[in-house]
C-alpha positions in Angstrom: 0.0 0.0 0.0 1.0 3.5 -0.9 0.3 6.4 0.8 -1.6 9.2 -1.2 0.4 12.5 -0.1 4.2 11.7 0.7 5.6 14.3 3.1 4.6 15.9 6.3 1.4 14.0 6.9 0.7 13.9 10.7 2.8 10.7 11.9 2.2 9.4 15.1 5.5 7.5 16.6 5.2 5.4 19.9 8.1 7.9 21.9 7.0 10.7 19.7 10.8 10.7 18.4 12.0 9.7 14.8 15.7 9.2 16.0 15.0 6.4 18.4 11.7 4.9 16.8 12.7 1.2 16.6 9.6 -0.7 16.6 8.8 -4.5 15.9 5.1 -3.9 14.8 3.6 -0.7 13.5 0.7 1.1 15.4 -0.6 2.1 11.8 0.9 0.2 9.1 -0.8 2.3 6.6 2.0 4.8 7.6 4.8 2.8 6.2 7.2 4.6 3.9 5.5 7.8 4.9 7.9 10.6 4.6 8.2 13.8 7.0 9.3 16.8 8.5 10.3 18.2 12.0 11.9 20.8 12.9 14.5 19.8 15.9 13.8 21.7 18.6 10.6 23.1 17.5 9.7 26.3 17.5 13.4 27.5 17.7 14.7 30.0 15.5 17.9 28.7 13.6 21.0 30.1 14.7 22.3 30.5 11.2 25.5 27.9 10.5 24.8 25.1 8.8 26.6 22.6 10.7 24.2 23.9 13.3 20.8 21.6 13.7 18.8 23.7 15.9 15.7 24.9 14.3 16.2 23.3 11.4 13.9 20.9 9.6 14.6 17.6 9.3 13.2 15.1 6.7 12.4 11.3 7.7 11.4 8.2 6.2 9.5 6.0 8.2 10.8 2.1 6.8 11.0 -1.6 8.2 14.7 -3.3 8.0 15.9 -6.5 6.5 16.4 -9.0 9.0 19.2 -10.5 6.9 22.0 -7.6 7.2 25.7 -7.9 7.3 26.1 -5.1 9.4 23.4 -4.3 12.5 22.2 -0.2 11.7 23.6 1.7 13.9 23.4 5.8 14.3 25.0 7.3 10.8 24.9 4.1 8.9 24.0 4.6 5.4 21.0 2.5 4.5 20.2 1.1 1.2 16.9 -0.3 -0.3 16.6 -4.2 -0.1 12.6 -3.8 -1.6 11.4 -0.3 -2.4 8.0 -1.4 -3.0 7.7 -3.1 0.5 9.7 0.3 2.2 12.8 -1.9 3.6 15.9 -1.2 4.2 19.5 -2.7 4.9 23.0 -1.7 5.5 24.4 -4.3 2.9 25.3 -2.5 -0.2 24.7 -5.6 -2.7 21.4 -6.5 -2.1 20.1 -4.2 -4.9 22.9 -1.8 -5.8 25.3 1.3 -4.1 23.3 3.6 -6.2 20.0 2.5 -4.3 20.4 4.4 -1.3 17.7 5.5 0.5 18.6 7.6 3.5 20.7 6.6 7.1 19.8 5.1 10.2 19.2 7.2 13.5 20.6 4.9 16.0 21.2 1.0 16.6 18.0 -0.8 15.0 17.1 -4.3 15.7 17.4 -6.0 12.5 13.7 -6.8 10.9 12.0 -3.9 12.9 10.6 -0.7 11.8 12.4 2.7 12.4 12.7 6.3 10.8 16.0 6.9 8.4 16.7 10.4 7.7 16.6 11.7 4.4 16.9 15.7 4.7 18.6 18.2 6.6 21.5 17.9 9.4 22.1 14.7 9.8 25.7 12.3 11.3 26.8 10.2 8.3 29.2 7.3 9.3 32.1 7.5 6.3 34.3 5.0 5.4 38.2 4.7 7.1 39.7 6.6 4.5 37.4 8.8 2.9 38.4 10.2 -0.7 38.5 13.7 0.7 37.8 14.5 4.3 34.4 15.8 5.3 34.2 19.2 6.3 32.0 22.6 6.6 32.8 23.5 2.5 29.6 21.4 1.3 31.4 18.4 -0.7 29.8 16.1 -2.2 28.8 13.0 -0.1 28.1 9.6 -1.8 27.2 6.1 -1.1 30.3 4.0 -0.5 31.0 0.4 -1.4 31.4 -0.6 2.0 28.4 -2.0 3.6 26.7 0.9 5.9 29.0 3.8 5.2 29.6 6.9 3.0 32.2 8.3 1.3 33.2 12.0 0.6 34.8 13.3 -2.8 37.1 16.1 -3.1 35.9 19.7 -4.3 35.4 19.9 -8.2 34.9 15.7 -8.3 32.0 14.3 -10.3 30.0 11.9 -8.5 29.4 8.4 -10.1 26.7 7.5 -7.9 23.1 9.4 -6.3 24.6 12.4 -4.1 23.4 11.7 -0.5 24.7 15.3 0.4 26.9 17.7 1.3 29.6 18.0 4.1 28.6 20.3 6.6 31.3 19.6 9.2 34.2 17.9 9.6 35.0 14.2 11.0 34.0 14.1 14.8 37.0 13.7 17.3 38.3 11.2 15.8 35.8 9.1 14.5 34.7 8.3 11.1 31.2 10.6 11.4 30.6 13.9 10.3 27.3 15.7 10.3 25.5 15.8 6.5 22.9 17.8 5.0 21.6 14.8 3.0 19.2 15.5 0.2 18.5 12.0 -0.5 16.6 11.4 -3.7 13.0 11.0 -3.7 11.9 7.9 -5.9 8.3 7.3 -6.4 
C-alpha cells in the first residue's frame, strides 16, 4: 500500500521521536514509507550555521529493516533499499545496488523492525576509514560507498558516479569516522 500524499502527513511514533523509533510492529501500518518533516527543537529560530541543527527541519522516512543484514544499523549508517515497494531497508550495499540508497539510520536498529531513516537536513553520516576527501564545513559532495553501511566523501570539483546523498557540513568528529550531512537524499516514487 502506498500512501496518497508523501511528506509531512501527521505521523504518530510510539516515543513521539524519529531518531530512536525502533519498533517490531507498526501502530498504523498504513503509515509505512510515509515521509516527514520536524523541525529539531521546534519552535526555535535557527542560529544560522549550517553545521548547526537547531531549528532546522529535518526530513524522515519511516521504513522496516531487512532481517538479513551484514552489518546491524547503527546511528549514521548509510541504508540502502533491499525492496522499495515493501519500504525496507538494509546496510548491505549488494542486495540491490550502491546507487540505491535510500537515507541513514538514526541509532542501533534491531534488525527486521521498523524505524525512521533520515533523508533531509543535518544529519551524522558514518564515512568510510579513508574517505576520498575528508568531510568538512565547505559542502562536498557525499556519496554512497562500497562498504556495507558507510559513505564516502569526494574532493571539491569531483564528479559523482553514484546518487549524491549530500553535502559536508562539518568535519569528521573527534576522531571518529562521522561527520554531520545535509543529506538530500533522492525522492523515488
Amino acid at each position: 500500500m502506498s500512501p496518497n500524499s508523501w511528506f509531512s502527513q501527521p505521523m504518530f511514533l510510539p516515543g513521539g521521536n524519529p531518531d530512536t523509533f525502533n519498533e517490531p510492529t507498526l501502530p498504523y501500518p498504513g503509515q509505512l514509507g510515509n515521509r516527514f518533516e520536524i523541525i529539531n527543537p521546534p519552535r526555535q529560530a535557527s542560529d544560522a550555521t549550517d553545521a548547526s541543527e537547531e531549528g532546522r527541519a529535518k526530513g524522515y522516512q519511516l521504513v522496516g529493516t531487512d532481517s538479513t543484514m551484514a552489518v546491524a544499523p547503527y546511528d549514521g549508517a548509510t541504508a540502502w533499499w533491499a525492496n522499495q515497494a515493501a519500504y525496507r531497508v538494509t546496510t548491505t550495499v549488494t542486495t540491490l545496488g550502491r546507487g540505491r540508497v535510500a537515507g541513514v539510520f538514526k541509532m542501533a536498529v534491531t534488525a527486521g523492525n521498523f524505524c525512521c531513516i533520515g533523508i533531509k537536513g543535518p544529519h551524522n553520516v558514518k564515512f568510510v576509514d579513508a574517505p576520498v576527501s575528508a568531510p568538512d564545513a565547505t559542502g562536498k559532495l557525499v556519496i554512497p560507498s562500497a562498504t556495507n553501511s558507510k559513505a564516502d566523501c569526494l574532493a571539491a570539483g569531483s564528479a559523482a558516479t553514484y546518487p549524491i546523498m549530500g553535502r559536508s557540513i562539518g568535519a569528521l568528529q573527534g576522531g571518529t569516522a562521522v561527520a554531520l550531512v545535509d543529506l538530500d537524499i533522492p525522492d523515488v516514487y
